[in-house]
N, C-alpha and C positions, 0 to 999 in steps of 0.2 A: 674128610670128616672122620675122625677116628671116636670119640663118645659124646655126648651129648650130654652136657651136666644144667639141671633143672633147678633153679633156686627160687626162692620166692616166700611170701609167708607161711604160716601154719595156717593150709585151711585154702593154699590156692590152688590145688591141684594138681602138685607135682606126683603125687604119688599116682594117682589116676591119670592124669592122661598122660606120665610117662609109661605108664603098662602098655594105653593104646599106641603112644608113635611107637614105641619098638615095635606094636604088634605092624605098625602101617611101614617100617623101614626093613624090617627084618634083621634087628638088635636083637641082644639080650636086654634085661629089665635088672637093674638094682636101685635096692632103697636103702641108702645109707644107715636110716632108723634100724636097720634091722641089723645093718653089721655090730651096731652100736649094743643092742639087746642080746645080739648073740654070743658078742665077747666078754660083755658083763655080766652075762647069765640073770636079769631081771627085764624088768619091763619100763622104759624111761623117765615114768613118773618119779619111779622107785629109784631110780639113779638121782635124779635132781634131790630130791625129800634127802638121800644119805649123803650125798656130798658135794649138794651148796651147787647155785648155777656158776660161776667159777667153775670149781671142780667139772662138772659137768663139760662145758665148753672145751675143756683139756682134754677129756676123754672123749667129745668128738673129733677133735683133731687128731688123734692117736688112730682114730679108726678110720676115717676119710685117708689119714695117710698110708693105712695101709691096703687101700684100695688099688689095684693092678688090674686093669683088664683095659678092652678092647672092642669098638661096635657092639657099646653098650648106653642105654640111656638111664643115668643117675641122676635119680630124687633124694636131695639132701633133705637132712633136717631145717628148718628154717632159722635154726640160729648157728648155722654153717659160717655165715657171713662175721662173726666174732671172732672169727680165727683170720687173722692173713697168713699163717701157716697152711690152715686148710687150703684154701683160696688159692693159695700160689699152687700146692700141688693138684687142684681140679686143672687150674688155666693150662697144666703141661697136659692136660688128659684129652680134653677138648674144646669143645664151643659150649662158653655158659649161658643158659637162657633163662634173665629175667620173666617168670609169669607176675605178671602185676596184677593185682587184684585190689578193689577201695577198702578201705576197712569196715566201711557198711555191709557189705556185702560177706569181708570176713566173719564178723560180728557173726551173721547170720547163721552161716557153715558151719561155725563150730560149735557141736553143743556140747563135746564132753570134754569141756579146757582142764578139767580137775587131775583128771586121766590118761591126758594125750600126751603128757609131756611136753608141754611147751616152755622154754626159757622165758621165765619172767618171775618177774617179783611180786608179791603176795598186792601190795597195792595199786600195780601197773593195770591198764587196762590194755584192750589189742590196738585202741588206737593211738596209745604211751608206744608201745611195741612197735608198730607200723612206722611211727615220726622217727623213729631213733634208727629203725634199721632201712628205712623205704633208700637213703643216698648209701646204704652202704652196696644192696642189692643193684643202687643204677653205677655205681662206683665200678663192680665187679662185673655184670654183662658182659660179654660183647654180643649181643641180640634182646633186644625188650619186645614182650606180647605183650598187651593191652589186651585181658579178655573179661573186660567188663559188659556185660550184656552179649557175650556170647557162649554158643551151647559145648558139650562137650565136643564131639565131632566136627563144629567151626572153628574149636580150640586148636586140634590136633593142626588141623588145615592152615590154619595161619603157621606154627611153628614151622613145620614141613616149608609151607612156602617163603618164610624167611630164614633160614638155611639154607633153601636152595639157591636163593640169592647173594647168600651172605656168607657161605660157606665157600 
């Protein structure tokens, strides 16, 4: 197992409980969101708003592709999966794990869609979002969580235990 890459929707907790399995593996922790903010020098709202989700999508692939490292666990952005550019160069990194989450529940989680930067279109809603991307997330795995009505710490738990399996 050399990284662990996190995909899933906006809102299903790759950023969190990718922090805690590295903390539980003894990884390092990256969030692609952030290589993406760091090379653009703005904050991702502000990347979409100036050039178009298109554009956007390009400039995550340019930034996932420059990712290099090693016994690391990586939380993409959730429209990671728009890229098979991206995608191919996670799958050379390591083991991708779908977190699945229902859209009910997304719905829930997110309350500041305005702000968060999420890939979507002004009259999509998350579960237009969820139906278009849920086959491209099972497309691209090789390990599914199901952590629908589970807590954070049963989250981490399940991951851990299907890797260790599956790995």
């Amino acid at each position: 197992m050399s990284n662990i890459i996190l995909i899933g929707m906006p809102g299903s907790g790759k950023s969190t409980l990718g922090v805690l399995l590295a903390k539980s593996i003894g990884y390092s922790f990256l969030d692609s969101d952030l290589v993406i903010q760091k090379r653009e020098g703005r904050k991702l709202f502000e990347i979409i708003n100036e050039i178009g989700l298109d554009g956007f999508i390009k400039c995550e692939e340019r930034a996932v592709k420059s990712i290099d490292t090693d016994e690391t666990v990586i939380a993409t952005g959730g429209s990671v999966v728009l890229s098979e550019g991206a995608m191919g160069h996670l799958h050379k990194m390591g083991s991708i794990v779908y977190l699945k989450v229902s859209p009910s529940d997304l719905e829930m989680r997110i309350k500041n869609i305005k702000t968060r930067g999420i890939v979507m279109s002004k009259n999509e809603t998350i579960y237009d979002v969820y139906n278009a991307r849920a086959p491209l997330y099972e497309k691209y795995a090789d390990i599914t969580v199901d952590l629908c009505n589970s807590h954070i710490e049963e989250s981490v738990e399940k991951i851990m235990n299907l890797l260790n399996t599956e790995v």
